[in-house]
Backbone as a chain_set.jsonl record, in Angstrom:
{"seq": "XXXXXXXXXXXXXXXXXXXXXXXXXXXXXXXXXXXXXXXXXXXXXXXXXXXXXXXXXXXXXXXXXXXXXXXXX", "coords": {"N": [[28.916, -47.631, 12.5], [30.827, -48.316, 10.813], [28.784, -47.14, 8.422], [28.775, -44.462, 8.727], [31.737, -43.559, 8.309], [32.027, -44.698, 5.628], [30.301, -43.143, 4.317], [31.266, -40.274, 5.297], [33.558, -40.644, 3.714], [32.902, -40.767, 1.017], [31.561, -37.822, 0.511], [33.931, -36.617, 1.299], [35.183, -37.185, -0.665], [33.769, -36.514, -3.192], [33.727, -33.546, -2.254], [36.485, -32.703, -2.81], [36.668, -33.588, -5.769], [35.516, -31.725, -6.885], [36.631, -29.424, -6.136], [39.101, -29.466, -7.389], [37.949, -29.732, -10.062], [37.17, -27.602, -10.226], [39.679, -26.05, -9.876], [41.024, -26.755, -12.293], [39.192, -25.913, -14.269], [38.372, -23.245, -13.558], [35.792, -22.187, -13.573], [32.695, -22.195, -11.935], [30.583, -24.047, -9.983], [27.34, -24.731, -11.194], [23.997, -24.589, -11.951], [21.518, -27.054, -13.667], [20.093, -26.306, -15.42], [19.011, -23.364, -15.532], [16.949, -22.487, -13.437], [14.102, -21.563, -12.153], [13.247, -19.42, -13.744], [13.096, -20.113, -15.909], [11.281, -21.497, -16.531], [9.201, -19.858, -16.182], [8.438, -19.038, -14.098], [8.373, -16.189, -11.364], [8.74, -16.09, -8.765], [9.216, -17.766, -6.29], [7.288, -17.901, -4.544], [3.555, -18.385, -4.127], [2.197, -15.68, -3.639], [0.497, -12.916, -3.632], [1.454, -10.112, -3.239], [4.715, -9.11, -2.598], [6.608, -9.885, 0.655], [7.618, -8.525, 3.712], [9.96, -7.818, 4.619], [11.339, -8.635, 1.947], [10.042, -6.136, 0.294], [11.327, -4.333, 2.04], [13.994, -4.54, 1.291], [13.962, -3.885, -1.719], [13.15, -1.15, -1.653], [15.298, -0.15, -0.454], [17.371, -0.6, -2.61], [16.445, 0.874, -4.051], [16.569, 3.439, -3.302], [19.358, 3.714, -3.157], [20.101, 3.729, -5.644], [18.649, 5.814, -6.469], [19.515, 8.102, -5.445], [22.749, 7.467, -6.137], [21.966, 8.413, -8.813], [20.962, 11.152, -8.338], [22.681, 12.46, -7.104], [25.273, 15.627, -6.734], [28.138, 15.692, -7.211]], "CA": [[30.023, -46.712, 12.408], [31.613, -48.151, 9.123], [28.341, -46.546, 7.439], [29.552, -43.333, 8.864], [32.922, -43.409, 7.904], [31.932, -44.684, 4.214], [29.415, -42.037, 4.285], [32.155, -39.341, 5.202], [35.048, -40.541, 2.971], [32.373, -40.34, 0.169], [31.334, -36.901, 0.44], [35.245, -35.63, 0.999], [35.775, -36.988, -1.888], [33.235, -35.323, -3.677], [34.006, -32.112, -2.476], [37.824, -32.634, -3.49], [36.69, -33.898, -7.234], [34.802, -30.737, -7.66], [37.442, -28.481, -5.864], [39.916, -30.054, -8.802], [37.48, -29.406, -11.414], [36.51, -25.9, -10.232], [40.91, -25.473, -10.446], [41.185, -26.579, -13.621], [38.675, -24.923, -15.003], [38.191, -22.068, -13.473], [34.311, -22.116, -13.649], [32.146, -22.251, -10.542], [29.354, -24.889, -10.351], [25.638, -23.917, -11.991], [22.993, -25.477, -12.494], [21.844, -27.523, -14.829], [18.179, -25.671, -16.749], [19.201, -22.081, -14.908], [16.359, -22.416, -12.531], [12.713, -21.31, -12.213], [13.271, -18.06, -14.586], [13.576, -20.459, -17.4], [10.048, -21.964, -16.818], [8.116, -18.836, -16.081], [7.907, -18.489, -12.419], [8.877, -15.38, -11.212], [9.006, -15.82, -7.44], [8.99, -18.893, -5.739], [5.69, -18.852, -3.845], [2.133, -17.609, -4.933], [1.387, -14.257, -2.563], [-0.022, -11.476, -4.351], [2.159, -9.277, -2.82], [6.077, -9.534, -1.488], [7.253, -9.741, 2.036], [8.433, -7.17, 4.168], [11.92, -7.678, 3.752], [11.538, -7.818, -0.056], [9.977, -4.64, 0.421], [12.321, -3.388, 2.516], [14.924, -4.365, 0.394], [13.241, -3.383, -2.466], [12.994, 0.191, -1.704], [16.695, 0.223, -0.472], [17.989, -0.682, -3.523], [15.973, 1.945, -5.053], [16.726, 4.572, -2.37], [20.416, 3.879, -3.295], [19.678, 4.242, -7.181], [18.519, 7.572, -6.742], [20.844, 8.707, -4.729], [23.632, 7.702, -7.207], [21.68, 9.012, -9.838], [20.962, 12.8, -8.615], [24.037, 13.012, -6.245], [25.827, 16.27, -7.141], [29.687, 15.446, -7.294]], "C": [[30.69, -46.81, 11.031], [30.699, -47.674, 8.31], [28.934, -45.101, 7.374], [30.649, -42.896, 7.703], [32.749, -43.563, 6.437], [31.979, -43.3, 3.869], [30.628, -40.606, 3.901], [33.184, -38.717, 4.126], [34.167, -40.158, 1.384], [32.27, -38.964, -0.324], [32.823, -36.21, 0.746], [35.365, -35.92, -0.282], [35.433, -36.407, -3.22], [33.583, -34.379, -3.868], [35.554, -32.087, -3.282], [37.616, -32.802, -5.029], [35.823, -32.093, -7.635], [35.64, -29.792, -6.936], [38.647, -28.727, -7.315], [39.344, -29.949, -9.78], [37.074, -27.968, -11.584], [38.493, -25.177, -10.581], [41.472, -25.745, -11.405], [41.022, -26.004, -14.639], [38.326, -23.535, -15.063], [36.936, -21.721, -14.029], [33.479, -22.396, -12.693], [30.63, -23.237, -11.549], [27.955, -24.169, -10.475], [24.772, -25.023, -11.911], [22.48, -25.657, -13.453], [21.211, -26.809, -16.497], [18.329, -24.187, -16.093], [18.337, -21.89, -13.809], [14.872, -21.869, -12.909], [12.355, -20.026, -13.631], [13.036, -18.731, -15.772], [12.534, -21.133, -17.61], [8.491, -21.374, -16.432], [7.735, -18.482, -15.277], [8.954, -17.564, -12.106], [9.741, -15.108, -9.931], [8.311, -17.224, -7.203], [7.603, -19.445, -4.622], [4.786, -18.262, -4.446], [1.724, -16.583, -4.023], [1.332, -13.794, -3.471], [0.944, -10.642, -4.099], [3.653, -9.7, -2.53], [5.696, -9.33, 0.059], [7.716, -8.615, 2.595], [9.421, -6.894, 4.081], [11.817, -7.775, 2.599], [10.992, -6.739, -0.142], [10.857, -3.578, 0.893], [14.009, -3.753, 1.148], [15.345, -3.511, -0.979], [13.744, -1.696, -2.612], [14.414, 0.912, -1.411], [17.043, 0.44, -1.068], [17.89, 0.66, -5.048], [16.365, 3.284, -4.498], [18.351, 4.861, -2.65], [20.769, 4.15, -4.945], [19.744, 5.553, -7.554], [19.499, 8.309, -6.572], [22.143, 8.69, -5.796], [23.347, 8.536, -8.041], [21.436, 10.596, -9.766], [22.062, 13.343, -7.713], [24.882, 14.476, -6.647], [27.332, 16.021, -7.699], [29.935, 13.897, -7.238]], "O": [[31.025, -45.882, 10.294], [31.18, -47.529, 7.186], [29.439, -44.593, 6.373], [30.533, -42.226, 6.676], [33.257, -42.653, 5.781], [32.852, -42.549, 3.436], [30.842, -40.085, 2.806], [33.547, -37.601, 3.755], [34.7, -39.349, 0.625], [32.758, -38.714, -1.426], [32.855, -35.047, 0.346], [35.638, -35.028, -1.085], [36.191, -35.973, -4.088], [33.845, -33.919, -4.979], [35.673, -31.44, -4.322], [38.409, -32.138, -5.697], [35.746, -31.605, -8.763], [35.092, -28.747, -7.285], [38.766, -27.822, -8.14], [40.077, -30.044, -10.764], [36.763, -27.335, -12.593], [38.699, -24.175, -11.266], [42.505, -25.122, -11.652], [41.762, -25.631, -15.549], [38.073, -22.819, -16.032], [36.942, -20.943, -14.983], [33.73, -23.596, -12.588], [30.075, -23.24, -12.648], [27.629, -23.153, -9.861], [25.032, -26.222, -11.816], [22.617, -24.834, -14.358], [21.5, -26.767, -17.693], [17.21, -23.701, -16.264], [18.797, -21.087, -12.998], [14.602, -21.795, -14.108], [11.304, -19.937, -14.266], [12.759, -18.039, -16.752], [12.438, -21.573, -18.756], [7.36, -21.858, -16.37], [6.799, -17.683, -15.253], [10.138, -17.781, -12.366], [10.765, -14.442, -9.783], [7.277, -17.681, -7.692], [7.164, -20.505, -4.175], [5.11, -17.535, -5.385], [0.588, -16.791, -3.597], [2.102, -14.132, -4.37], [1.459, -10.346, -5.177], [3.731, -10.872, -2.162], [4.712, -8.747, 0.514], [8.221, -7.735, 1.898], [9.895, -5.884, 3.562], [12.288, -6.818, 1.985], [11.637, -6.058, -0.939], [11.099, -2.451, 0.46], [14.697, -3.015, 0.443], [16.339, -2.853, -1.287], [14.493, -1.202, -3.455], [14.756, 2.022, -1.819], [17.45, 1.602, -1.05], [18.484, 1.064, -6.047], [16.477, 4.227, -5.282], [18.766, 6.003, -2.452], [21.758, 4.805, -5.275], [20.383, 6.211, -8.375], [20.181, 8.992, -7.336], [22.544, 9.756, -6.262], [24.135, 9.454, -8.267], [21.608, 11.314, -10.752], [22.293, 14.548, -7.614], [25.639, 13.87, -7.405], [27.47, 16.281, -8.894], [31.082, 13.452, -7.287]]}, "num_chains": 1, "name": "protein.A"}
């Protein structure tokens, strides 16, 4: 149980040191190398193709594109 409780008081206090550094600074936490984009991978697994939901998404985003773009008024 006292690992627990360490355990616990550890990780509040964490979050509180980085709630106090996110209101000081007024900068939200990042990471450190930006992520995969920055070492040439595009998409996180190897399919040939996307997924159905990235497809579907996909085509949403484009379906709502258009739409802005030839809308009349």
């Amino acid at each position: 149980m006292e690992t627990f409780i360490g355990t616990f008081v550890v990780f509040v206090s964490l979050f509180v040191l980085m709630s106090i550094g996110y209101i000081v600074k007024r900068k939200a936490v990042s990471g450190s190398c930006g992520g995969l984009a920055n070492v040439g991978v595009d998409k996180e697994c190897d399919c040939p193709e996307p997924c159905d939901k990235r497809k579907a998404r996909e085509a949403q985003a484009q379906r709502e594109q258009d739409y802005q773009q030839n809308r009349i008024i």
